[in-house]
MIMAR-734165 format. One record per residue (C-alpha): residue number from 1; residue in three letters; chain; y negated, z negated, x negated. Coordinates in steps of 0.2 Angstrom, whole numbers. Layout:
% MIMAR-734165
k NUM, r Ala, c A, y Y, z Z, x X
...
% end
This chain:
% MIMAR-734165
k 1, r Unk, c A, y -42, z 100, x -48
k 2, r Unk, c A, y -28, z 108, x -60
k 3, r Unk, c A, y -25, z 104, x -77
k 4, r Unk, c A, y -19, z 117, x -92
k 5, r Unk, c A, y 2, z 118, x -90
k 6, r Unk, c A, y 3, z 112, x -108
k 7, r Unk, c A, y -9, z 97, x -106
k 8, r Unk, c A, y 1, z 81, x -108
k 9, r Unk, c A, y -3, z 65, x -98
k 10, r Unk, c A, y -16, z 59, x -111
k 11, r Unk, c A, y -26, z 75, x -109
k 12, r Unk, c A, y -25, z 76, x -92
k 13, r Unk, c A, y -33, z 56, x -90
k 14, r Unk, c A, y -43, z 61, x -104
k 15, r Unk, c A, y -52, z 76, x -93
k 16, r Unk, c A, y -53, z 65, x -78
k 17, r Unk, c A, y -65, z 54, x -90
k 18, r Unk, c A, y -74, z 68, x -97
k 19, r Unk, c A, y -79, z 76, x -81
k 20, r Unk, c A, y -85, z 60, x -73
k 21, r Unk, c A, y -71, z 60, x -59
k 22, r Unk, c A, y -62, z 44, x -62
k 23, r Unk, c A, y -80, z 37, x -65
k 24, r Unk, c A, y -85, z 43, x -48
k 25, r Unk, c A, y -70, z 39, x -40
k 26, r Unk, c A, y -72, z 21, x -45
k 27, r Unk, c A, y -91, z 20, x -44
k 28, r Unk, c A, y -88, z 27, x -26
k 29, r Unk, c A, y -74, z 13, x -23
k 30, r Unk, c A, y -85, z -1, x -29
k 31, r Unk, c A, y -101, z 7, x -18
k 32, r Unk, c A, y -91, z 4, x 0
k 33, r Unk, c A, y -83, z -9, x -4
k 34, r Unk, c A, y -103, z -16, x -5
k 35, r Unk, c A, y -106, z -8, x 11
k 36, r Unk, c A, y -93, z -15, x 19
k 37, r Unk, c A, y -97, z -32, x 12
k 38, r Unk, c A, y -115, z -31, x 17
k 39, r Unk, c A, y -110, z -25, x 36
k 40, r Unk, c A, y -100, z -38, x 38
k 41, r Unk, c A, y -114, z -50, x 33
k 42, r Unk, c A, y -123, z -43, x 43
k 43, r Unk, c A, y -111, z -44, x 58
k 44, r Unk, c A, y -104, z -58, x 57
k 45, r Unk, c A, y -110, z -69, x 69
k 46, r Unk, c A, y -113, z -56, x 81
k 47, r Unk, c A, y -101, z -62, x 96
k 48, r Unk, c A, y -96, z -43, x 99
k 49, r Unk, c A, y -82, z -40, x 87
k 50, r Unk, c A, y -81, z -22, x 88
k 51, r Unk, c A, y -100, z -9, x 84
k 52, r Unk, c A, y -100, z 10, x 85
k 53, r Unk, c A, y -111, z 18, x 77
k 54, r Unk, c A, y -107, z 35, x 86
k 55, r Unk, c A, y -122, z 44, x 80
k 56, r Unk, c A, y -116, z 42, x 62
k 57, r Unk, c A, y -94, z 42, x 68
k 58, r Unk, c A, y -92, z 24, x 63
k 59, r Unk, c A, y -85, z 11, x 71
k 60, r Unk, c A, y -85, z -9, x 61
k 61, r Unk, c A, y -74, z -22, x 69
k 62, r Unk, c A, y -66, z -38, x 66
k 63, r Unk, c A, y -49, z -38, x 72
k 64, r Unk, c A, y -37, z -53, x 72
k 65, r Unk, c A, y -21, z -54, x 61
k 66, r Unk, c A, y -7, z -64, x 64
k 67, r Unk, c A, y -1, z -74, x 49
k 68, r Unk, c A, y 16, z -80, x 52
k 69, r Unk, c A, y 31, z -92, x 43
k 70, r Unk, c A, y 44, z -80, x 42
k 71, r Unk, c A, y 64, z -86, x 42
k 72, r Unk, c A, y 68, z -72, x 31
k 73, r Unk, c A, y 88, z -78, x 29
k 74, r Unk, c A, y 87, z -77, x 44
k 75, r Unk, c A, y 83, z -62, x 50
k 76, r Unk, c A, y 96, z -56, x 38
k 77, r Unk, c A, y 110, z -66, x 43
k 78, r Unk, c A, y 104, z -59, x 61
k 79, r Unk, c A, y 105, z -41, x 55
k 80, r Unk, c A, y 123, z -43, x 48
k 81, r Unk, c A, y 127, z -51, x 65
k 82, r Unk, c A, y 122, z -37, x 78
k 83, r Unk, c A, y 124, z -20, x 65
k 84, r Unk, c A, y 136, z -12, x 57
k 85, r Unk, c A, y 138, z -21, x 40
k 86, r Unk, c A, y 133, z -3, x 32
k 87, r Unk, c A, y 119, z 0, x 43
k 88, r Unk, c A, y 112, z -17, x 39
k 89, r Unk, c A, y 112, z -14, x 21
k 90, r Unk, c A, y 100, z -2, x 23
k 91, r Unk, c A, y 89, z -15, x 31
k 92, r Unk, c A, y 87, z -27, x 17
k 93, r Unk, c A, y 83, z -27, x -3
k 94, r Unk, c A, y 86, z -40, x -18
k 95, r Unk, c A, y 73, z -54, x -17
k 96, r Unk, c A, y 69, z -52, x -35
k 97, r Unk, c A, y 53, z -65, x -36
k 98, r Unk, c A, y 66, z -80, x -30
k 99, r Unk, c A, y 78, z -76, x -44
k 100, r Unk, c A, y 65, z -78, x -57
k 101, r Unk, c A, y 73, z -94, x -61
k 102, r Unk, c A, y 92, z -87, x -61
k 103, r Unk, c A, y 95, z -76, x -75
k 104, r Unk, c A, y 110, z -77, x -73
k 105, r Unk, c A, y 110, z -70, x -56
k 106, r Unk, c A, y 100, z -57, x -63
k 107, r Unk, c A, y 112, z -53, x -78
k 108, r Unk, c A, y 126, z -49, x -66
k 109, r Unk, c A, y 114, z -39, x -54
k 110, r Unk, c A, y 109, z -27, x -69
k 111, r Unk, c A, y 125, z -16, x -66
k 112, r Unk, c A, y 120, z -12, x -46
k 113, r Unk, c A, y 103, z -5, x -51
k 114, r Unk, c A, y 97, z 12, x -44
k 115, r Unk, c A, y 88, z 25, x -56
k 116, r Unk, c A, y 71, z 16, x -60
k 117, r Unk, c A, y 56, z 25, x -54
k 118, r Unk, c A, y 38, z 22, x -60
k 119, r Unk, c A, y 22, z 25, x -58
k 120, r Unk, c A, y 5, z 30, x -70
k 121, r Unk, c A, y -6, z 15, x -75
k 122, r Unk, c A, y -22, z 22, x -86
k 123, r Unk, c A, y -29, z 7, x -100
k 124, r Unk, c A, y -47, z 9, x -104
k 125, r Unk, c A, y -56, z 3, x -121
k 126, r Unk, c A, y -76, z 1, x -123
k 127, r Unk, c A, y -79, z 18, x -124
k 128, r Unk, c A, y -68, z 22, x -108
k 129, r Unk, c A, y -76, z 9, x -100
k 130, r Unk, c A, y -95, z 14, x -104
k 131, r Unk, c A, y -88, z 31, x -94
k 132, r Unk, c A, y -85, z 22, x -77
k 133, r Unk, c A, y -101, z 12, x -81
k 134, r Unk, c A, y -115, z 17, x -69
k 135, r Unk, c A, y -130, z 6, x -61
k 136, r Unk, c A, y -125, z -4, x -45
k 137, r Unk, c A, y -134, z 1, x -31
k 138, r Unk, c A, y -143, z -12, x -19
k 139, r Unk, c A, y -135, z -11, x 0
k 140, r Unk, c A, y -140, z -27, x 5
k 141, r Unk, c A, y -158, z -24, x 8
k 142, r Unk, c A, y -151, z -9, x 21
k 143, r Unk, c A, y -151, z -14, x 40
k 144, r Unk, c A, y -136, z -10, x 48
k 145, r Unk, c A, y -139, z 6, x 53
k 146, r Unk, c A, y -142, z 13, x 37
k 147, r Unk, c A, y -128, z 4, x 31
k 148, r Unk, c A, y -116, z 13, x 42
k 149, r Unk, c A, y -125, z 30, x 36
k 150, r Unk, c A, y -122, z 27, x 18
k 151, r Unk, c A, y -104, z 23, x 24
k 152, r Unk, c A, y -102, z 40, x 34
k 153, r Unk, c A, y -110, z 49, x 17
k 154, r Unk, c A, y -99, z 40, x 4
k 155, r Unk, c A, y -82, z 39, x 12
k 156, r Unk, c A, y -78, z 58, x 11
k 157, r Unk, c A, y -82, z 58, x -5
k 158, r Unk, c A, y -72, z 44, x -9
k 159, r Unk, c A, y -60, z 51, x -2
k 160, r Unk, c A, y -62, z 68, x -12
k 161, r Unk, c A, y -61, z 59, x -27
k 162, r Unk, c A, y -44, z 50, x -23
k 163, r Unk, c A, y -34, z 64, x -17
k 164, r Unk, c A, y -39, z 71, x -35
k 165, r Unk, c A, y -32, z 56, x -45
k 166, r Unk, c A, y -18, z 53, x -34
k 167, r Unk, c A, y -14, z 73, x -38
k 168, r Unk, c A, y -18, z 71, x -56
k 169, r Unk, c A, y -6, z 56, x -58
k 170, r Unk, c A, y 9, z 64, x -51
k 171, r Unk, c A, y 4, z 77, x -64
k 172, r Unk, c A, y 4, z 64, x -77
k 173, r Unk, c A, y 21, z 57, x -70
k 174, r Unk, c A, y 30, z 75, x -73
k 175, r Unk, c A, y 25, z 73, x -93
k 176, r Unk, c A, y 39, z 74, x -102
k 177, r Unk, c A, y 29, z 66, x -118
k 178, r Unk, c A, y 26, z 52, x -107
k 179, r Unk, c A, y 41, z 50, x -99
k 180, r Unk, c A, y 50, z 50, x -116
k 181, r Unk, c A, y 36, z 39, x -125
k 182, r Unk, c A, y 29, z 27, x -111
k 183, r Unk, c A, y 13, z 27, x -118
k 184, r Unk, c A, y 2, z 39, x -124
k 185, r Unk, c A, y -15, z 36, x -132
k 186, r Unk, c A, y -31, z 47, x -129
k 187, r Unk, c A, y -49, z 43, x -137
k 188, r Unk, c A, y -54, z 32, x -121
k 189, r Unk, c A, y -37, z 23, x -120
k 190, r Unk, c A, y -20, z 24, x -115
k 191, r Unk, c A, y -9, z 30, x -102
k 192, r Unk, c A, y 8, z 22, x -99
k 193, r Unk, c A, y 22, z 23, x -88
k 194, r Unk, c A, y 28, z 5, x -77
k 195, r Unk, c A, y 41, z 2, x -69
k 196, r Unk, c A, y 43, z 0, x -52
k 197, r Unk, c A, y 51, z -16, x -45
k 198, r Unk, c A, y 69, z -14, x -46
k 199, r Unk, c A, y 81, z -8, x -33
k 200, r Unk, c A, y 99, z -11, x -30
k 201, r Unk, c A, y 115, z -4, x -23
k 202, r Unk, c A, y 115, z -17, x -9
k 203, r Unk, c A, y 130, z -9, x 0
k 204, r Unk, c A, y 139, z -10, x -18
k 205, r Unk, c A, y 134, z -30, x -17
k 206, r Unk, c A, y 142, z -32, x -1
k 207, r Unk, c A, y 159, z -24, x -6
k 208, r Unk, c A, y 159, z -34, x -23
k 209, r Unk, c A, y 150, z -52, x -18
k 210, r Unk, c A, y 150, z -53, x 3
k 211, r Unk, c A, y 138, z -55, x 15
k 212, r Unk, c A, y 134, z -74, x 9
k 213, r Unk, c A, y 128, z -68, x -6
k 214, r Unk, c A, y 116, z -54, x 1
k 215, r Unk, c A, y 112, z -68, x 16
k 216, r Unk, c A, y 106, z -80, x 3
k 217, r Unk, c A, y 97, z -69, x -10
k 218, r Unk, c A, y 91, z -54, x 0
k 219, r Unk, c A, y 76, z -51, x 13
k 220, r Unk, c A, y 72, z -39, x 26
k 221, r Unk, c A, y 62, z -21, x 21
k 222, r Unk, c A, y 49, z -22, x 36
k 223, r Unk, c A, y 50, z -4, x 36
k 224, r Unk, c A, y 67, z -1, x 40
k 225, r Unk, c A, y 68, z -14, x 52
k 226, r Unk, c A, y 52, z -8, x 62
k 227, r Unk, c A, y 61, z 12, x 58
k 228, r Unk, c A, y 77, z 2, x 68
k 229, r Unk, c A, y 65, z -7, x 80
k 230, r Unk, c A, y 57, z 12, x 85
k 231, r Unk, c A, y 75, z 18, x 88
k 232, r Unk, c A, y 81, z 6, x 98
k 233, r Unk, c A, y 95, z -2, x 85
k 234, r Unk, c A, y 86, z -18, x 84
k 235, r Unk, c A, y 75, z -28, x 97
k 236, r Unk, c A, y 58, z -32, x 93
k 237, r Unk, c A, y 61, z -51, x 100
k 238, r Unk, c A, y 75, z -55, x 94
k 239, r Unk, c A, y 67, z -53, x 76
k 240, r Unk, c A, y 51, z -61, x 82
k 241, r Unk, c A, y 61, z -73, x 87
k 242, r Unk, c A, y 63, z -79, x 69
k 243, r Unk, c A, y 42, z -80, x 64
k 244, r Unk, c A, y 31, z -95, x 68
k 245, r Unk, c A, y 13, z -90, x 68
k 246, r Unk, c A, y 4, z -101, x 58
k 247, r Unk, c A, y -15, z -95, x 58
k 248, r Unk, c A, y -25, z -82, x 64
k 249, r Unk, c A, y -37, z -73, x 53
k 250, r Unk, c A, y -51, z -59, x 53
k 251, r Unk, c A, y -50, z -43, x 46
k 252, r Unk, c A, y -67, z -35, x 46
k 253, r Unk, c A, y -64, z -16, x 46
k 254, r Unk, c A, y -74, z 0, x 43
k 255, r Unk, c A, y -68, z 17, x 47
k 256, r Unk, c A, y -73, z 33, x 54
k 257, r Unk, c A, y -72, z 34, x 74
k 258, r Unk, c A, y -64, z 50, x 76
k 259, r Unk, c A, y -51, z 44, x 64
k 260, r Unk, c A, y -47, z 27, x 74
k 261, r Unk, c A, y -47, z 37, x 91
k 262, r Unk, c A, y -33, z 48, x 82
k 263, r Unk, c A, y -23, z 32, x 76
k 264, r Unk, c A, y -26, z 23, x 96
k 265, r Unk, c A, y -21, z 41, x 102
k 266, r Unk, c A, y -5, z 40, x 90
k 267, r Unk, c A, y 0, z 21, x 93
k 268, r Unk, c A, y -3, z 26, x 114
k 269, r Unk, c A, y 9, z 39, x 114
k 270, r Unk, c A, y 21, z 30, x 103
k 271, r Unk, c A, y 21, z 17, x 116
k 272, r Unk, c A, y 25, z 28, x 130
k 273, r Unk, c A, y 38, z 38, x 120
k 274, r Unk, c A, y 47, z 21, x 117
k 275, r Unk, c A, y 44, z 16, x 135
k 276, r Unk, c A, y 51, z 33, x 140
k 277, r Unk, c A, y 69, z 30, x 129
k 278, r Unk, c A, y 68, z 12, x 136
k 279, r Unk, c A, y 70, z 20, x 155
k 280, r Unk, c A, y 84, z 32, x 148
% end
């Protein structure tokens, strides 16, 4: 969907009321997450944990999730012992939730801030509200093969829908009303723009306060470390070396079957690609 050049952010959230998208999208969102809900009723004290549903290219399964106690100083300290002290910079970020209670830690780390980024959050009032208003629809009386065909109908929509919004907030984000104003207002609400959680100049850090400071107040960003973990910089044991698992839980899962024998196909080559360096 594209909007008029000279539509500001407002205008732009303001058609995606009118036209019904965001409504659908979010009707759509609220309908599978009741499917979902209502196949895993259904399913959950079958003693098979995984169901395909080829006919319809589903597949429903519960999968266990490690939960672990993680010694996050610890891998930190760990990634300032075995990298270069640059390399391991890029490893790690402030823990800014921890220094709630220290001001005046933050104070001193307002001048090692990067650019802030942001993203689009659209407010609704009653009027906005009655848009995305529509009837619930009843899943539960479904068995659970019509469930996992209502899934197989709805998903591509949902999916439609998103790929819209996500386009049309990425509009929004390039307003220059908005990014001047914050917040604009449109007869079903508001758009605003809110920051993202701050980032920091961690090499900056080390070179002014030492790697006791970034030991104590910075964890690891799991990304990197699995991107170092992938190229063969760190070892995947020696950082699970530092989590206890503490429980195991249940995720309940629905998805498309082509689409999870294109993620096994993706994490199987993966494996053998990393295997392959590992016998270089």
């Amino acid at each position: 969907m594209n909007f008029e050049t000279n539509q500001n952010a407002a205008e732009i959230m303001e058609s995606l009321l009118i036209k019904g998208i965001y409504g659908e999208l979010k009707q759509a969102e609220k309908n599978l997450k009741a499917i979902k809900s209502a196949m895993h009723h259904q399913l959950h004290d079958s003693e098979a944990k995984r169901h395909e549903f080829e006919k319809v290219n589903v597949v429903a399964k519960f999968v266990p999730k490690k939960i672990y106690d993680v010694d996050y100083k610890g891998i930190v300290e760990h990634l300032f012992n075995y990298l270069h002290p640059e390399i391991a910079c890029r490893a790690i970020k402030i823990d800014v939730k921890s220094l709630k209670d220290k001001p005046e830690i933050l104070d001193e780390l307002e001048l090692y801030k990067r650019t802030p980024t942001y993203y689009v959050k659209p407010s609704l009032n009653k009027s906005g509200k009655g848009l995305t208003g529509t009837p619930e629809l009843d899943f539960e009386s479904l068995n659970i093969h019509q469930l996992a065909k209502e899934f197989t109908i709805l998903n591509p929509t949902y999916k439609q829908l998103e790929e819209v919004y996500e386009n049309s907030k990425a509009q929004m984000l390039q307003c220059p009303e908005l990014n001047e104003k914050k917040k604009l207002s449109h007869q079903y609400g508001s758009v605003s723009l809110v920051q993202n959680q701050a980032e920091y100049r961690i090499f900056k850090l080390l070179e002014d306060f030492g790697e006791d400071f970034l030991i104590e107040h910075c964890v690891p960003n799991s990304s990197k470390v699995q991107w170092f973990i992938d190229n063969r910089l760190l070892s995947k044991s020696d950082i699970d070396a530092f989590k206890t698992i503490k429980d195991i839980r249940l995720d309940f899962i629905v998805m498309p079957l082509d689409v999870e024998r294109e993620i096994l196909t993706m994490q199987s080559q993966r494996r053998l690609d990393l295997s392959l360096r590992n016998l270089g």
